[in-house]
C-alpha positions as CSV (number, residue, x, y, z in Angstrom):
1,X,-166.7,9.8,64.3
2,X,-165.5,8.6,67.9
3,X,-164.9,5.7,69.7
4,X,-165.7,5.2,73.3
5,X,-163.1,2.6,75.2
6,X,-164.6,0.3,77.5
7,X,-162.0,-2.3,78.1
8,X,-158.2,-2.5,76.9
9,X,-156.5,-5.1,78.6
10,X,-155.0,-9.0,78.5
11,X,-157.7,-11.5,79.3
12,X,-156.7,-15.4,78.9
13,X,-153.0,-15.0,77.0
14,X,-155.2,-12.3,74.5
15,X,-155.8,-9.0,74.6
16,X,-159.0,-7.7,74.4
17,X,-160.3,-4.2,72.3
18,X,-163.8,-3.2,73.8
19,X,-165.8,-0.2,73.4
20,X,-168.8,1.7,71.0
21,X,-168.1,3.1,67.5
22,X,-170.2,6.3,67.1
23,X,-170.6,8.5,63.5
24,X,-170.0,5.1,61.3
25,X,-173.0,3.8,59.8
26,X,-172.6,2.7,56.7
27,X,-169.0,2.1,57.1
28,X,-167.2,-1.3,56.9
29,X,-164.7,-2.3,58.4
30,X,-161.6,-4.7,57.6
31,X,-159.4,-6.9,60.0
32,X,-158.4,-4.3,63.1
33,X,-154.4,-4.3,63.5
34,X,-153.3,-2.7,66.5
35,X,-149.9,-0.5,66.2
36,X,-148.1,-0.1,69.1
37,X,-144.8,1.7,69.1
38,X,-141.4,-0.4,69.4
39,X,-143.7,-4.1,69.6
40,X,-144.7,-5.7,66.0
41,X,-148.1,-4.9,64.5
42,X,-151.0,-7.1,66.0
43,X,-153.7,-9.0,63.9
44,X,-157.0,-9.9,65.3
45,X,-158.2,-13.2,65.5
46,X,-161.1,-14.0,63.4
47,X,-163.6,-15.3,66.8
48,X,-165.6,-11.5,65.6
49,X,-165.6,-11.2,62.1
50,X,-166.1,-9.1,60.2
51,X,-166.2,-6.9,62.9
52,X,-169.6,-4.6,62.4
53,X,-169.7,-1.6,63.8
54,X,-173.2,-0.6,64.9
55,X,-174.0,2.9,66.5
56,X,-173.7,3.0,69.9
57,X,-173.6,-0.8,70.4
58,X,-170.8,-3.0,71.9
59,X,-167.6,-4.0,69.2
60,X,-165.1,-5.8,70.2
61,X,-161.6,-6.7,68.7
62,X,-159.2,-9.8,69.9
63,X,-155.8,-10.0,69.6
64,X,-153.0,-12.9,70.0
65,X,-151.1,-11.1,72.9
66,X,-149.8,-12.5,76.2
67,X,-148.8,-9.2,77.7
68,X,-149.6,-5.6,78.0
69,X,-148.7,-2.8,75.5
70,X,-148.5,0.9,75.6
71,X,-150.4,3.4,74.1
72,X,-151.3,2.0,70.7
73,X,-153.1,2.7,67.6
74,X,-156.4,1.2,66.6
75,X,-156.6,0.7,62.6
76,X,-160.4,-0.5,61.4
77,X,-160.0,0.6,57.6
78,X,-157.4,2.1,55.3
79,X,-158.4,5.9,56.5
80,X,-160.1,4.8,60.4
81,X,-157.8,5.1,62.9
82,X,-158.1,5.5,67.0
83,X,-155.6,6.1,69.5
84,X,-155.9,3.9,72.4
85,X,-154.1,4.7,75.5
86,X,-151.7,1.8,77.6
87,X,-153.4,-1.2,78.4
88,X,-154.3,-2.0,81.8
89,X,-157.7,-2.7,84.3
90,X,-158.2,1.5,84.1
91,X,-157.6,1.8,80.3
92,X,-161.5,1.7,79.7
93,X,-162.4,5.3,80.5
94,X,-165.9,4.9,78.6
95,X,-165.2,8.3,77.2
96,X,-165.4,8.7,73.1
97,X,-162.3,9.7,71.7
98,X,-162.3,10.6,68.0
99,X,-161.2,8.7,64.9
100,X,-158.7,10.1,62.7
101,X,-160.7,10.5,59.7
102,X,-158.7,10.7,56.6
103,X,-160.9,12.1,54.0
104,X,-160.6,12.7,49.8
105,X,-159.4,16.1,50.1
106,X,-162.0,18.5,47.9
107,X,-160.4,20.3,44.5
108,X,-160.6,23.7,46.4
109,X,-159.1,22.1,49.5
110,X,-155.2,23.0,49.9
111,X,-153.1,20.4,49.3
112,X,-152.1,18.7,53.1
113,X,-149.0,17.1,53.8
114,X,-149.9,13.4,54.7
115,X,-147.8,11.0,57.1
116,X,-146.0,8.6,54.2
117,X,-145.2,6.5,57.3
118,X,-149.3,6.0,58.1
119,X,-150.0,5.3,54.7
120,X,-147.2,2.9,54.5
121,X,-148.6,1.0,57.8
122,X,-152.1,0.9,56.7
123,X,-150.9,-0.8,53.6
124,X,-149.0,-2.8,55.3
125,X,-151.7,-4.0,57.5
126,X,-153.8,-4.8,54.7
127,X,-151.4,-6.5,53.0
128,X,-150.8,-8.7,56.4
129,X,-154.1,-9.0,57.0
130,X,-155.2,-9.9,53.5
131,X,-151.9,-12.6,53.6
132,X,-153.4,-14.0,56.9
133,X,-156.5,-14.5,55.4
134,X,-155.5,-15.9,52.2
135,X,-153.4,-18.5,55.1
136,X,-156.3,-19.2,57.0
137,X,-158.5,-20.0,53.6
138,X,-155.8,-22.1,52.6
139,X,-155.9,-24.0,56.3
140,X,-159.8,-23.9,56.2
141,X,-159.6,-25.1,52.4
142,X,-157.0,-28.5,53.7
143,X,-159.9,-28.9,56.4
144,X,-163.0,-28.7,54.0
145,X,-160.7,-30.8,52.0
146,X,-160.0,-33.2,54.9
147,X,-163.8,-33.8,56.2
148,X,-164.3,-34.1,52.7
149,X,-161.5,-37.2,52.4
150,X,-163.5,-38.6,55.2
151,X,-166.9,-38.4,54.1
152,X,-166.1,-39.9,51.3
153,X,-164.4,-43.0,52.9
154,X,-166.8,-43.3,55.3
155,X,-169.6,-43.4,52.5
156,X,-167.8,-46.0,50.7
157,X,-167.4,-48.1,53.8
158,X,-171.4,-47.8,54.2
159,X,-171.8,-49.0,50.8
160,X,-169.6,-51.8,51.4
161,X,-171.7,-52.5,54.9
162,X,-174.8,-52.6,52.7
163,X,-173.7,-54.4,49.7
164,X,-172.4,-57.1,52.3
165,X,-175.9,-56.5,54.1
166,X,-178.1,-57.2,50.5
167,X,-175.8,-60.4,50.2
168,X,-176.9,-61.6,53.5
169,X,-180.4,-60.7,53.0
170,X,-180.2,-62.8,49.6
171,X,-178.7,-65.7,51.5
172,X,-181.2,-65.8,54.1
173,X,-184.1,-65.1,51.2
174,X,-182.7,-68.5,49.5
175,X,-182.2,-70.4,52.8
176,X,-186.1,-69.5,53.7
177,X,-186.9,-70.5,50.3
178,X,-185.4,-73.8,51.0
179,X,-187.1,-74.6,54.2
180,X,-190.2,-73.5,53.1
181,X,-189.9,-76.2,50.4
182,X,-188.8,-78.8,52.9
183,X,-191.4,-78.0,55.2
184,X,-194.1,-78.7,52.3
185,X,-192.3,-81.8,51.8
186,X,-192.5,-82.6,55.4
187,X,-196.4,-81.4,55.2
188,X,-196.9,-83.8,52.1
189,X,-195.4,-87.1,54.1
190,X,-197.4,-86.3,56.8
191,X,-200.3,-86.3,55.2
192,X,-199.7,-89.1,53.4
193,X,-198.5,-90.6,56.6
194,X,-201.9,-89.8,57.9
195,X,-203.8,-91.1,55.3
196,X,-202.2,-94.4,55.3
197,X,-202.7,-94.5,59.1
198,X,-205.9,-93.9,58.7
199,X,-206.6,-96.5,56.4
200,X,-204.3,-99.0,58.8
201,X,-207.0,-98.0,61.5
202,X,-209.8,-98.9,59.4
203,X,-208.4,-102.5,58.2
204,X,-207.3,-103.1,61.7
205,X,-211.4,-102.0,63.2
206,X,-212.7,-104.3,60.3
207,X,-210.3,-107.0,61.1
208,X,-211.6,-106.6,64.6
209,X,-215.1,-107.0,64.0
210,X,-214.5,-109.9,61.7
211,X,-212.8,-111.6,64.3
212,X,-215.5,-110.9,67.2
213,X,-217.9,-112.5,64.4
214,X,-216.1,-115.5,63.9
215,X,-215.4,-115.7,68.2
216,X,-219.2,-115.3,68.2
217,X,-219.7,-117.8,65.7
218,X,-217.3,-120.3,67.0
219,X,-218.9,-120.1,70.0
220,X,-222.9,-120.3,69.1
221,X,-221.0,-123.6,67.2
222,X,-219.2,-125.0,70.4
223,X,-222.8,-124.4,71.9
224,X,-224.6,-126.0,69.1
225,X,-222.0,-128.9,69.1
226,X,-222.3,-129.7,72.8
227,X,-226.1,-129.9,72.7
228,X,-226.3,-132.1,70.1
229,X,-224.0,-133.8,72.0
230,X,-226.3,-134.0,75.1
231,X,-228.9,-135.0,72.7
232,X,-227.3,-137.9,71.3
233,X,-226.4,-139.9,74.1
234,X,-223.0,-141.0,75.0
235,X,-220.2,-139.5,76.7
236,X,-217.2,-140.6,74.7
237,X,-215.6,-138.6,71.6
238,X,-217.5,-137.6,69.0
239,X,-217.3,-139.7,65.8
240,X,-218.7,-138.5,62.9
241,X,-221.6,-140.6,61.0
242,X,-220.6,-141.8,57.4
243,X,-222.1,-139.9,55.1
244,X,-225.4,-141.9,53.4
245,X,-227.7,-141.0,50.6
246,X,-230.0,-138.6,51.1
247,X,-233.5,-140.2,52.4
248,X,-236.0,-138.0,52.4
249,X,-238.3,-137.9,55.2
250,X,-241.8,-136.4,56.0
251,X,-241.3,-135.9,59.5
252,X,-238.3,-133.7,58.8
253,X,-234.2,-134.2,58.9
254,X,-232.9,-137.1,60.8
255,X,-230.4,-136.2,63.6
256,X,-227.5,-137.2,61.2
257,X,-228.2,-134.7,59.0
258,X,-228.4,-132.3,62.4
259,X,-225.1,-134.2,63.5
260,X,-223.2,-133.1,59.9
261,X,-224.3,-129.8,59.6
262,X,-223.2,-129.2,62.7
263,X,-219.8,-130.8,61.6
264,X,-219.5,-128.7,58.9
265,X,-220.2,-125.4,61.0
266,X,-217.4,-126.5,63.3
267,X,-214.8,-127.2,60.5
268,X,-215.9,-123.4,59.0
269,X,-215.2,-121.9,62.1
270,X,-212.0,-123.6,62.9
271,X,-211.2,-123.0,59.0
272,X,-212.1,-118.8,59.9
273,X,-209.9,-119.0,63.1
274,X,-206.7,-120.1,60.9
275,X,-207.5,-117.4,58.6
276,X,-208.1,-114.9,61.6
277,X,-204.9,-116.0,63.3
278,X,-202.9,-115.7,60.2
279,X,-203.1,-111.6,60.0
């Protein structure tokens, strides 16, 4: 197992692990510390997790530093472990390095001392790490929790926008309701109206004609009244005959008879004028 270092150096207030893991498929790794002696153990942030190692392919590893450090130990998991020289532009040799493997040792292995100081870092790490992470699920929790809050305010502000917004459309439902029955209303007294005008029309056309008939009449009268004027001789006013008894005659009506029908037209007509001019 071996790790090739292509980059170890500070980049934007962080400092920046970069390289290829080779020898570890299958292997899975935890939250990379970085131990660097004299300067506190360093945590990655959580931009890469969880941090897959594939063979031969680029892994990287970010870490909340604002300056350099010196030679320093790479942790991945409890028994993976790389040393890394001091950081800098020239730390990134590209050159695998191997990984401290540290291996169940077999039953017919002898026994090998082990470094109670490494194993006490490695736990340590985890415990950090697995503290860190139990923070930042707790932070992530209060945010889910948060947008949460909000959603739910914000969907009961919609329902009140749309319970105001079914009011409204009730309102305007009843207010079209309302002009639709005034405007039938309006429809029916215009009709009505209409009819009535109508009728108007036709009593005022037949009132017309009635009138042109008695004008007609009046005249063909006047006519009739001035020729039996001519006829009678005379040129002072017209006096009408007293009425006598009824003489029959064979050669026809005597022109007193003409003279009181005549008489009796005018009157009519005059009578029909008085009517006419009433209305």
């Amino acid at each position: 197992m071996a790790f090739a270092l292509d980059r170890f150096d500070v980049d934007d207030g962080r400092l920046v692990v970069a390289g290829r893991w080779y020898g570890v498929t299958g292997r899975r790794f935890v939250r990379p510390v970085l131990h660097a002696p004299g300067q506190r153990r360093l945590i990655a942030v959580l931009d890469h997790k969880p941090w897959v190692a594939e063979e031969g392919r680029e892994w990287l590893a970010v870490f909340p530093h604002d300056g350099g450090v010196g030679p320093a130990r790479l942790q991945v998991a409890t028994d993976i472990a790389v040393e890394l020289p001091a950081s800098g532009p020239d730390a990134g040799d590209g050159v695998p390095r191997p990984a401290r493997l540290s291996a169940p040792r077999k039953a017919e292995e002898p026994r090998r001392p082990t470094s109670v100081e490494d194993e006490r870092d490695a736990a340590a790490a985890q415990i950090e790490a697995f503290r860190l992470e139990k923070v930042e699920a707790r932070a992530e929790a209060d945010r889910l929790r948060g947008q949460l809050d909000d959603a739910r305010k914000e969907s009961e502000r919609l329902q009140t926008e749309l319970d105001h917004a079914r009011t409204d459309i009730d309102n305007l439902r009843t207010e079209l309701s309302h002009v639709r029955a005034e405007a039938n209303t309006l429809r029916q007294g215009h009709d009505e109206a209409k009819a009535k005008a109508d009728q108007l029309e036709a009593e005022v056309s037949g009132l017309r004609t009635d009138t042109h008939r008695a004008v007609s009449e009046r005249s063909a009268a006047q006519l009739e009244l001035d020729r039996m004027r001519r006829t009678g001789g005379g040129s002072g006013p017209y006096i009408a005959p007293r009425p006598v008894p009824f003489q029959p005659r064979s050669s026809g009506p005597s022109w007193q008879l003409r003279v009181l029908a005549a008489a009796i037209v005018v009157i009519a007509v005059g009578v029909l004028l008085l009517v006419v001019g009433g209305f």
